[in-house]
C-alpha positions as CSV (number, residue, x, y, z in Angstrom):
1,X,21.0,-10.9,-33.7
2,X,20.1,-9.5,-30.3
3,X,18.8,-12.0,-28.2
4,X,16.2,-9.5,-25.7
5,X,16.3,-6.4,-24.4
6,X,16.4,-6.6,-20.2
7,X,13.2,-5.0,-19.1
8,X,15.4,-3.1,-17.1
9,X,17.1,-1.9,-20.2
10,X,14.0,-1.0,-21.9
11,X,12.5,1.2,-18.8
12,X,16.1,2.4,-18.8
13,X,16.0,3.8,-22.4
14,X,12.1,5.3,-22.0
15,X,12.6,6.8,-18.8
16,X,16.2,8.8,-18.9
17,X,17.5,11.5,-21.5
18,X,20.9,9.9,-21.1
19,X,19.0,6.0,-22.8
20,X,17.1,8.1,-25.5
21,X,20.4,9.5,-26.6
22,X,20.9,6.0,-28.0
23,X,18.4,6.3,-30.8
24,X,15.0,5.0,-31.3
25,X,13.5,3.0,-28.1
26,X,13.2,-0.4,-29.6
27,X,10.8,-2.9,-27.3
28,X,11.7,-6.4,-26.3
29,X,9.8,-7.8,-29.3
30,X,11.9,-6.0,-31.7
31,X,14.5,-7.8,-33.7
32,X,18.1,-5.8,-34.7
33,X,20.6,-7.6,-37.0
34,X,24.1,-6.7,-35.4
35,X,27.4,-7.5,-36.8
36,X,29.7,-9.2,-34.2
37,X,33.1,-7.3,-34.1
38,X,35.2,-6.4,-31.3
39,X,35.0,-1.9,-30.6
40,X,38.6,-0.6,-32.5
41,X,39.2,0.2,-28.3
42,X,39.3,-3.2,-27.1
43,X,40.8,-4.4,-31.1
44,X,43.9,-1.5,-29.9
45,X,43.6,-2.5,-25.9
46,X,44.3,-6.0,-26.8
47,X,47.0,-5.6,-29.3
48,X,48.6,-2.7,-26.5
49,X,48.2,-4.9,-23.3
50,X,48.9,-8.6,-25.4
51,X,46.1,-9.7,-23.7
52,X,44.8,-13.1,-24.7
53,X,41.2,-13.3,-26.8
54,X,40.2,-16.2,-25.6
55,X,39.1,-14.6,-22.1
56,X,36.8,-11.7,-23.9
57,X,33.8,-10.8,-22.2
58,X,30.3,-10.5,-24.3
59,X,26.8,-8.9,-24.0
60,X,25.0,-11.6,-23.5
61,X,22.6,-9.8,-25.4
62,X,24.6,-9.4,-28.6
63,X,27.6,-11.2,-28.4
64,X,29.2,-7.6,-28.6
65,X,32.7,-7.9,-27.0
66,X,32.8,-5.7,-23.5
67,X,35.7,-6.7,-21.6
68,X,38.2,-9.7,-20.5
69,X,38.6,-11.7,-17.8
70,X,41.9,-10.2,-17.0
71,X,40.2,-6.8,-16.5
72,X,38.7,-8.7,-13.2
73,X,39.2,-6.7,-9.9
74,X,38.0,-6.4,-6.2
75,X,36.5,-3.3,-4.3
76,X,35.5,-3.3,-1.0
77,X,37.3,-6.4,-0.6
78,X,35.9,-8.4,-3.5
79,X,35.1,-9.2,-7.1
80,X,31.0,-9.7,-7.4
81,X,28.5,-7.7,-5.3
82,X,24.8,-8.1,-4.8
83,X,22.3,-4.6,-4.7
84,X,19.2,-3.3,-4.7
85,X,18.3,0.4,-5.9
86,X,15.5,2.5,-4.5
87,X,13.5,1.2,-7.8
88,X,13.3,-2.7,-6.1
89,X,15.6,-3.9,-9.2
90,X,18.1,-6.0,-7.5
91,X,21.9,-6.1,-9.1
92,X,24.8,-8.8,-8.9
93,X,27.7,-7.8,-10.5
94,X,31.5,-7.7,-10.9
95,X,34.2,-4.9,-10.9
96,X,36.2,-4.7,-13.9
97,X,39.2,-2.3,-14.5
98,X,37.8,-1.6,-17.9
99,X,34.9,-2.2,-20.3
100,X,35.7,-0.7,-23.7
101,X,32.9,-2.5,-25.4
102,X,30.4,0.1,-22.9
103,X,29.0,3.5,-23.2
104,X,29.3,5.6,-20.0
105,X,26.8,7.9,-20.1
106,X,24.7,10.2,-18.4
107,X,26.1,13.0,-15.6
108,X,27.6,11.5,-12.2
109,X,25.7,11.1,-9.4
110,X,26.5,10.6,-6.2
111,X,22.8,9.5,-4.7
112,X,22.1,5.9,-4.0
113,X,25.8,4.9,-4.4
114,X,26.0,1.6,-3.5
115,X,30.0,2.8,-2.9
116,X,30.3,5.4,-0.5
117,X,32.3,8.2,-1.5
118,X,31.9,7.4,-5.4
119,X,29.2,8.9,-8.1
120,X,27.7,6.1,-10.7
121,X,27.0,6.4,-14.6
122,X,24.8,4.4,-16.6
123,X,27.0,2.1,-18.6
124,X,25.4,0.3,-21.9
125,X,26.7,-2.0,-25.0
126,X,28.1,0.3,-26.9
127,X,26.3,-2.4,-29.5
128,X,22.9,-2.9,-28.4
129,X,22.6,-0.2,-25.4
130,X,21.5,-2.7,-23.5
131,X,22.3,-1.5,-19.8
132,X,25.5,-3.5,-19.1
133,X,26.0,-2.0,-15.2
134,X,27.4,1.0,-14.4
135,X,30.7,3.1,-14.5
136,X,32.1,4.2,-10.3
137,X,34.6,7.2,-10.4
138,X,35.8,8.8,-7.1
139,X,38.9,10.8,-7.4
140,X,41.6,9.0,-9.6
141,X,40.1,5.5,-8.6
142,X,37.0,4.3,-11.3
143,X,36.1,1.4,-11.9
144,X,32.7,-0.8,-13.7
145,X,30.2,-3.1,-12.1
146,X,28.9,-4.9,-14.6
147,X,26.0,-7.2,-14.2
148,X,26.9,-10.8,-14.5
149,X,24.0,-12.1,-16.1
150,X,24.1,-9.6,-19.1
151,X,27.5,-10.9,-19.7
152,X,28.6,-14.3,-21.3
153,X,32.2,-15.8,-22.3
154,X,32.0,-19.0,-25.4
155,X,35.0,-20.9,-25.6
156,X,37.8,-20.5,-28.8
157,X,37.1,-23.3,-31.7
């Protein structure tokens, strides 16, 4: 069950062609049974890579698996970063090598980077499209910021 849609998320999906894409615009009052599975990516990353499950990243929003803790990185010298857009929405978020349980979407642009030299897409749960962060590309270096607080971790039982 999704838990609520970010206002952010919902302005997100109203406002941009690249959000509509996603199907209907659903509102924060709307509830959406999801089944909880890991994407076949991260199911085939995980096998690949021998990485352990019990450091999986989730939507916080859907319990959707996004990424691990091993997928962790710094740019510019560290791992979280705090921003504010030209909108007034103010970001913290974390780099991450990769985020297979995301949809990058949207053309790149290179406007209001908050990393110079590299162009920004919206990224989204590939689950709930609830906007996730975003995915950084310059050159052969990428990587995702992902916002911290739509992300959660629950412990192995």
């Amino acid at each position: 069950m999704i838990k609520e849609r970010s206002p952010y998320s919902v302005w997100t999906r109203q406002t941009h062609p690249w959000g509509r894409a996603h199907g209907p615009i659903a509102s924060a009052d709307d509830p959406v049974d999801v089944a909880v599975r890991l994407p076949p990516v991260l199911e085939r990353l995980l096998d690949e890579a021998d990485v352990p499950t019990e450091g999986i990243i989730y939507c916080a929003n859907c319990d959707a698996a996004i990424s691990h803790i091993d997928a962790k990185r710094e740019v510019n010298g560290s791992f979280d970063h705090q921003f504010t857009n030209p909108h007034g929405f103010t970001h913290h978020f974390g780099c991450y090598h990769y985020a297979p349980g995301c949809t990058i979407s949207g053309g790149a642009h290179a406007a209001d980077s908050w990393f110079p030299g590299f162009a920004w897409h919206l990224a989204t749960c590939t689950q709930c499209a609830n906007h996730m962060g975003w995915w950084f590309e310059h050159k052969d270096e990428n990587f995702f910021g992902l916002i911290l607080s739509q992300l959660s971790t629950r412990e192995e039982t």
